[in-house]
N, C-alpha and C positions, 0 to 999 in steps of 0.2 A: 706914515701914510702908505709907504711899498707894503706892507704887512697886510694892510686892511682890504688896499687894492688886490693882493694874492689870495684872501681868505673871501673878495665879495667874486676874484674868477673862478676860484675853486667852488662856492657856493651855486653858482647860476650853472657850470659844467653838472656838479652834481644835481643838479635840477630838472638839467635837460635830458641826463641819463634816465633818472627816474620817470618824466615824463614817456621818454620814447618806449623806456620797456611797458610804462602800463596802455601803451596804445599797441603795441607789436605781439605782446602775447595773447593777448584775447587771439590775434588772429591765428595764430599756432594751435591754438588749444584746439579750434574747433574742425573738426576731424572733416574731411572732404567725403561726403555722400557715394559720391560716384566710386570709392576707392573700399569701401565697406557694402556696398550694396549694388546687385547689378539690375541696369535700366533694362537690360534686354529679355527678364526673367519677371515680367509684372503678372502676377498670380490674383486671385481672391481667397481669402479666405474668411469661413463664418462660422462663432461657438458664443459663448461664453464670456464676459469680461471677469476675468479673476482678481486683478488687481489693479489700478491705478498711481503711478506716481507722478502728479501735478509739479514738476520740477523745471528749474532751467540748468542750463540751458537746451535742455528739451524732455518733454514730456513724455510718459510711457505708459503701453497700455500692455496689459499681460492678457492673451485670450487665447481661452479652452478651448481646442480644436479639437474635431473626432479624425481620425486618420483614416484611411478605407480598411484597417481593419477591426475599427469602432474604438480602439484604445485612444483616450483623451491624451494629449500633447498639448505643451501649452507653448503658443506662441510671444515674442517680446518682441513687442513693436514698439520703436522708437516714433516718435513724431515730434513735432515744430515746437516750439519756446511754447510759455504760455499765454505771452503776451500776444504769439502768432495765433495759437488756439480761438481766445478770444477774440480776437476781430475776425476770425473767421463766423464767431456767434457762437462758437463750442464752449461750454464753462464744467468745471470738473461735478460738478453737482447736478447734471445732467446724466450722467450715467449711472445705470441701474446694472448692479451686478444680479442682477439675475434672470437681464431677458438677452434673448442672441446679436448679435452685432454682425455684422459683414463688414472686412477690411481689402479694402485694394491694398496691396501691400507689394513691396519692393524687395526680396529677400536676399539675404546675406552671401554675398560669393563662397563662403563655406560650407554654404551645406546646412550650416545651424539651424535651425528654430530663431531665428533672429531675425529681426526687417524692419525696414523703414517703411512708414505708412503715409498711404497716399489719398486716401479717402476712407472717411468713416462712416456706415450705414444704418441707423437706427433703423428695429425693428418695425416700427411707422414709417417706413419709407423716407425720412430725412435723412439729408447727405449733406458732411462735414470734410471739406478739405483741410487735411491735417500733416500735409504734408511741409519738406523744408526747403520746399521750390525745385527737386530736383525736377528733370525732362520730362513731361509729361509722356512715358511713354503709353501704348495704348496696350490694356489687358489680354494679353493670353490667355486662352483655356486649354 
């Protein structure tokens, strides 16, 4: 009986180890907005959608930008899950690569071509928050 009773404490320890890790790392993984992107620098920018990756845990939008000296740059805009996307009413079969887009965008404290995105702007005039809740801060030009 001691045997069994040591192998059902060591089973249920192992158990709860494995539970807390699959609850604790999700929340590590997922990288803090504010620490990769600054709220104080909200830009727009508008080109091009080049590529689409309809991913989790968050979706990405790659867009051709002209730069002021007309050379194309392309931007990579991170945005919300896709489960966020969609209830925003955004579906990845909505976008046309080949008409222009305007992005409120959040860009990277380095300096990169890289941002988190905050609104998306179809060239009809529909507008898609795509953002991952960071602050709303309000647009600079």
């Amino acid at each position: 009986m001691g045997d069994q009773q040591a192998i059902r404490q060591l089973f249920a320890v192992l158990i709860a180890a494995l539970l807390t890790i699959a609850f604790v790392v999700p929340l590590f993984a997922h990288h803090s907005i504010a620490s990769e992107y600054d709220a104080t620098k909200a830009a727009a920018i508008t080109g091009v959608i080049s590529k689409v990756e309809w991913l989790n845990p968050h979706a990405w939008i790659y867009l051709d930008v002209k730069d002021v000296n007309g050379a194309v740059v392309t931007w990579r805009v991170e945005m919300a899950s896709v489960i966020g996307l969609s209830r925003a009413g955004l579906d990845k079969s909505m976008i046309d690569l080949t008409k222009p887009y305007s992005m409120e965008i959040w860009p990277a404290h380095d300096g990169s071509k890289h941002a988190s995105g905050r609104t998306l702007t179809f060239a009809d005039g529909r507008t898609f928050d795509v953002s991952d809740k960071f602050s709303q801060s309000p647009i600079t030009k």
